[in-house]
N, C-alpha and C positions, 0 to 999 in steps of 0.2 A: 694419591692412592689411599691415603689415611682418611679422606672423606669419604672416599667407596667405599672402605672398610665397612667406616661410623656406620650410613647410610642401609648397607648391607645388612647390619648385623640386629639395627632399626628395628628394619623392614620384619626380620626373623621374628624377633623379639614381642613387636606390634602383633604378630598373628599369633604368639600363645601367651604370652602372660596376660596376668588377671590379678585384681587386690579387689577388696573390701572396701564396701559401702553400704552405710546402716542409719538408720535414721535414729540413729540415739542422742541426747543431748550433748553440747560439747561438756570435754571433763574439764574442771576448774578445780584450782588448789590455793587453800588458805593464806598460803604463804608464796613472796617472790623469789625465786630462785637466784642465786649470786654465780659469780663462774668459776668458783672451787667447788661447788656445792656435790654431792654425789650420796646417792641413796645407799644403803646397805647391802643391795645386790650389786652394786659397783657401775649405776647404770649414770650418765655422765648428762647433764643439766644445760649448762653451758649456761649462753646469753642471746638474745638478739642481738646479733652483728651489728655494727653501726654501720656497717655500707649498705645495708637493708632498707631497701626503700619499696613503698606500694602505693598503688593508688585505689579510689573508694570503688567500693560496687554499686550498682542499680540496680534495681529488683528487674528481673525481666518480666514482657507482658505477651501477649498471646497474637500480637498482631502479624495477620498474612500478609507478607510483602512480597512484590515482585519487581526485577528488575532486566529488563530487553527480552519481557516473554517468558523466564526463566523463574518457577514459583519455588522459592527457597522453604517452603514451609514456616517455621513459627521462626521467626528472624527477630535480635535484636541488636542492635549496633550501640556498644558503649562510647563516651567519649576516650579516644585517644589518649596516651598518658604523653603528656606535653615532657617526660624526663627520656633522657636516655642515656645507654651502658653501655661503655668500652673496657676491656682489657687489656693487657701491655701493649703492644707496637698496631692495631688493630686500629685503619681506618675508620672502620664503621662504627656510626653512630646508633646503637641497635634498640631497640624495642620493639614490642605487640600491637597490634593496630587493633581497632574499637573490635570487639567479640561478634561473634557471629554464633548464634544456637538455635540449636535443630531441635523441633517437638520430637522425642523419645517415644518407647514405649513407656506403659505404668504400672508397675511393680516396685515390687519391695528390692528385686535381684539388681547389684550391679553389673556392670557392663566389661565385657572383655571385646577389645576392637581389635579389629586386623588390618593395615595397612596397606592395598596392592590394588594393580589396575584389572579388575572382574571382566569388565568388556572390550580390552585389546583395542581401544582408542588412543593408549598411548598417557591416560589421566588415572591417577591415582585417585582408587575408592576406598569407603569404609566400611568393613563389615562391623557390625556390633551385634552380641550375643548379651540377650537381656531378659532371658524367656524364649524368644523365639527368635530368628537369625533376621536382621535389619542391614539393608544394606541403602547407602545415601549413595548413589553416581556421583564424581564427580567433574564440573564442567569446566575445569583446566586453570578455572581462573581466580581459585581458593572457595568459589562457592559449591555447594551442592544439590543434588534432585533431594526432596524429598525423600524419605526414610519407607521403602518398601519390605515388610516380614514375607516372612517363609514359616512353618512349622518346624520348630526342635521340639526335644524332648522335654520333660520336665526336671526340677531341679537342675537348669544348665549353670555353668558356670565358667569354661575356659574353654576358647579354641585356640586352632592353626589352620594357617593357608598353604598348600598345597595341591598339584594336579596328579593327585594318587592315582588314577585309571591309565593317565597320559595320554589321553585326547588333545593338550595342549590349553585347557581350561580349569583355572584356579577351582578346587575343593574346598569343602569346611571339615575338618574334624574338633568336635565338640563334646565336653566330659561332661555329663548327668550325674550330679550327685545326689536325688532326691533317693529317699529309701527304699522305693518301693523298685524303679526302676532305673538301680544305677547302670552305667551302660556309658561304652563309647558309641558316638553316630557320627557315621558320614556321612553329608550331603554333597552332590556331586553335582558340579558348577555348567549351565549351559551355553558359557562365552557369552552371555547377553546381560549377564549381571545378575541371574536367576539362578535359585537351586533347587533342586529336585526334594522328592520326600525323605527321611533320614532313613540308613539303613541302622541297623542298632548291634552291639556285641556288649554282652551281658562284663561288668568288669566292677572288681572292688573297690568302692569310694571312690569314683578316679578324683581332683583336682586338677589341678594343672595340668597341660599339656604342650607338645612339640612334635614337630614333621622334621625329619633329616633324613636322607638316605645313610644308613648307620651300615647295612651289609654290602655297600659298594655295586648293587647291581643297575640301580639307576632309578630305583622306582621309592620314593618317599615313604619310607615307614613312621611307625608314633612310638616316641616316648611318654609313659604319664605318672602321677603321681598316686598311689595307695594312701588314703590317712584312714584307712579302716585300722582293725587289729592288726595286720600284719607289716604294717607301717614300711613299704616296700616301693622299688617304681618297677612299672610293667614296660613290656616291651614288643610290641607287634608288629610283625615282619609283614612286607606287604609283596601279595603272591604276584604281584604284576598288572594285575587287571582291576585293583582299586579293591581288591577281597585280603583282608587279615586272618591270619594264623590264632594260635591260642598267647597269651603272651607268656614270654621269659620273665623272671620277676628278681630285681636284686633289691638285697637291704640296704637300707637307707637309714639315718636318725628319725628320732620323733617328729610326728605331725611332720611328713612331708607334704609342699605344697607346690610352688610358681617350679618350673622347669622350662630351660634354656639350653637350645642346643650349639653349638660349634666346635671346629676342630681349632682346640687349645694347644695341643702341641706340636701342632704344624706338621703331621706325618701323611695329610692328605686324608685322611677317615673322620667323620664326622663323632665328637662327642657329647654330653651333655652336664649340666648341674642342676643340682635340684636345692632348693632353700628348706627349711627343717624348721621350722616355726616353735618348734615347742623347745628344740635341743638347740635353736640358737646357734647352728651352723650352714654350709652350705656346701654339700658333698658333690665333688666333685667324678664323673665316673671317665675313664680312658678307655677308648675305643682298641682293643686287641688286634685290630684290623682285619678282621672275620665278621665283623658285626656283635659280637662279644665284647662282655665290658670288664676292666678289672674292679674290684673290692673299691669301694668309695675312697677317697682322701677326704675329710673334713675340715674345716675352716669356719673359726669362730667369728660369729657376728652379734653385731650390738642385741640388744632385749627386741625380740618381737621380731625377726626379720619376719616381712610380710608380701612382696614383691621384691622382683629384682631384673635384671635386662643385662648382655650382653655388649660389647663393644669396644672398640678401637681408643681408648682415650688418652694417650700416651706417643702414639701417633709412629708405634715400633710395629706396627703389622701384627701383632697378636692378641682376641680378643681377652679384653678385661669381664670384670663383675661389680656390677652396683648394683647395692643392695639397698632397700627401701625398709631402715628398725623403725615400725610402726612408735612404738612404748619407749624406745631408744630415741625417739624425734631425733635422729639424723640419717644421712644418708652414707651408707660407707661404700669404698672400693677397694679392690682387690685386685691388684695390679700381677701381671701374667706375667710370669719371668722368662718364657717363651718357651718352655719344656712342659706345661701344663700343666707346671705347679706354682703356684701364685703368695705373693708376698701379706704381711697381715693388715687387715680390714683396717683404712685410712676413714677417719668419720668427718664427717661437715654436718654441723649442726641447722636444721633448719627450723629449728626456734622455739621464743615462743612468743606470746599475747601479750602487754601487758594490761591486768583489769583493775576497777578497786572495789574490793579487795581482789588479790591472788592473781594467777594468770591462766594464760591458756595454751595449753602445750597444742604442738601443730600435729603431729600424729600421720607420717605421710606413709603412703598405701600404696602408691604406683610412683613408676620413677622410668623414664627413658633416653636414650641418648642421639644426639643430633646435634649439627651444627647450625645453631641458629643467627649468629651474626657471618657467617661469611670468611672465617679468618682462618679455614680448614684444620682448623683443632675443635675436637668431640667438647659436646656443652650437654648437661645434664637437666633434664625437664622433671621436676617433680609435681606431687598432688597432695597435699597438705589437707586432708579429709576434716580437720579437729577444727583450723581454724580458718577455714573455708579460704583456701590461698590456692595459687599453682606459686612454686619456688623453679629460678633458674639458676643456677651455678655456670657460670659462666668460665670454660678450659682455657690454661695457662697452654699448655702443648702437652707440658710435662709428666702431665697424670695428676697434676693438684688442681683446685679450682678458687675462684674469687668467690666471696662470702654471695647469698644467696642474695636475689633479687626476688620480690614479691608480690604479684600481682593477684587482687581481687577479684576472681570471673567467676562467680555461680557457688551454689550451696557442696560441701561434699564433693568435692573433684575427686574422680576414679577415673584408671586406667589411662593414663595419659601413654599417648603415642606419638610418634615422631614421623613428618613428612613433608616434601615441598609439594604442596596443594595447586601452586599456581605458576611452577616455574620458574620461580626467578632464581634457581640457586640454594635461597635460604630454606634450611628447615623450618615447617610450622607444627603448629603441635593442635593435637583432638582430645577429648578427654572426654567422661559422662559427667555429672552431675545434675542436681535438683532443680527444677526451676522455685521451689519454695523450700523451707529448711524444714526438714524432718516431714518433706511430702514422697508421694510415690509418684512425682511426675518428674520423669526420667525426661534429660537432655541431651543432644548431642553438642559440644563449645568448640569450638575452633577460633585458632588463635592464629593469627598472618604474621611473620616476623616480615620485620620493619627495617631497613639497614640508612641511615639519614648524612 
């Protein structure tokens, strides 16, 4: 039940969070960091783990491969990492097998993926929102079709999955934060893997976004995030037939951003959190059970929260919160006490570089939850933007995790999601990233978990 949970809340999670990806240099610092060391803001340093192991990257190249017919687009296969990670009593010998990536589109925008199966084959696809909505079919066997657009809006930035109309065919809802034409849009799904043109509702600055049915009537409404002036989240009820209302708007902390829905304290009504980027919290809202929310609870997280995801990591049936402190280089969690109020932000450090001189802090941006070796406790996928890593933290059961694991796949990893691609059980993980560093050619990486 603890891996449906995981699995489930994955799945939610994949369809609306969204972090940052920017072609800036990486940041590097004069000096090595020690593991008492701590800045004046109280923001905590640490070390590379010594259980921290990676292996090297390859540049990728541009060649069309195919295989039994099936043309993968810009395909590259890394070698294998000959190492591999177990945890306490856990059979399985686990790691990633060679990478697989998908030519992107190419822009400046990172990527917010959705995790679900579009055309009711029964095989889990990707949507990616990257400018315009990209969706890769997937052919059951961790590979995928090619990367086919749709028109969005401009300035996109975060969706969710959803069949808002209830035709029984996955939706997009996608936040526009360009200034000209902020706006939420629906694109409504034609069970073939296809969406229609967007429909659009004028909305302030959204970010982030979330689908849950929040008024119990059975029909998917959106939660989203305001980081305009009134630093607030909106709330839009959906009339039934895929048509939204005006939205309700509660306060929230500074610079609201990533939003996550589930019912935290198990009363059966769907709630949500919102991460707070500037205030360094993450408010949590409780559904009244009317579809009304009460007054935020807050809950302080490391420097930078910048993503965060939902889920089962403890393996007690209520979901959790990991949070992704970009500037805090670690990942913290916040463990559910099972009434919806949650205990304080546990961090795991996921590192840094060492250079000569100075180092290089990892800076992670996206972070999700799955189990990837098989031992049905929640395991944590992170995207380490700074020093071009993906981080695993591999679950104890308990809600703690082993020091991170580190693998080298692609410039800038964003949006990392969580999914078995191919069946076999194990979670694998999708993610964006660069094919060149500090270029604007967007990729899609997939990662096949490995159990030996």
């Amino acid at each position: 039940m603890a891996v449906r949970a995981v699995l489930c809340f994955a799945l939610m999670v994949a369809a609306c969070g969204r972090s940052g990806l920017d072609a800036r240099p990486p940041v590097r610092s004069g000096s090595t960091p020690d593991a008492s060391a701590t800045s004046d803001s109280g923001r905590d340093y640490g070390v590379v783990a010594d259980a921290v192991a990676s292996r090297s990257d390859s540049t990728p190249d541009a060649t069309t491969t195919s295989d039994s017919g099936k043309d993968y687009g810009v395909v590259t296969d890394t070698v294998a990492d000959s190492k591999t990670y177990s945890v306490g009593d856990s059979a399985c010998q686990w790691t990633f097998g060679p990478r697989i990536t998908y030519a992107g589109q190419v822009g400046e925008i990172s990527p917010s993926i959705g995790v679900a199966d579009l055309n009711h084959d029964g095989v889990t696809d990707l949507t990616v929102l990257a400018g315009n909505i990209g969706v890769l079919l997937g052919h059951g066997d961790g590979t995928f079709a090619p990367e086919v657009t749709y028109a969005a809006g401009q300035g996109t930035w975060s969706l969710a999955l959803a069949d808002f109309d209830g035709d029984g065919n996955l939706d997009v809802a996608e936040s526009n934060l360009y200034y000209q034409t902020q706006s939420i849009n629906i694109l409504f799904g034609d069970g073939r893997g296809g969406f229609g043109a967007p429909v659009s509702y004028p909305a302030e600055g959204p970010e982030g976004i979330a689908a849950a049915d929040f008024d119990g009537d059975g029909h998917p409404d959106i939660a989203y995030s305001i980081s305009g002036g009134s630093m607030t989240v909106g709330v839009r009820y959906n009339s039934g037939d895929g048509t939204f209302g005006a939205p309700v708007t509660y306060p929230a902390d500074k610079a609201p951003s990533a939003v996550n829905a589930a019912d935290f304290n198990g009363d059966g009504h769907m709630d949500f959190v919102v991460e707070c980027y500037a205030a360094q919290t993450v408010d949590v809202f409780i559904n009244q059970g009317d579809g009304t929310f009460a007054p935020e609870i807050s809950y302080n997280a490391a420097i930078d929260p910048e993503a965060m995801t939902v889920g089962d990591v403890n393996g007690d049936g209520h979901p959790d919160i990991v949070v992704a402190n970009t500037n805090g280089n670690s990942v913290g969690v916040l463990l559910n006490h099972g009434d919806g109020t949650f205990a304080a932000e546990v961090k795991y450090d996921t590192g840094y570089v060492s250079l000569n001189p100075g180092y290089l802090p990892s800076m992670p941006q996206s972070v999700t939850v799955g189990d990837f070796n098989g031992d049905g406790v929640a395991d944590l996928g992170v995207g380490n933007s700074n020093d071009n890593t993906i981080g695993v933290f591999l679950g104890r059961g308990d809600g703690t995790f082993a020091p991170q694991i580190t693998f080298s796949e692609g410039y800038q990893p964003s949006s990392v999601v969580a999914g078995d691609f191919n069946g076999d059980g194990l979670a694998d993980l999708a993610f964006g990233a660069r094919l060149t560093y500090g270029g604007r050619d967007l990729a899609i990486v997939v990662l096949l978990s490995r159990c030996q």
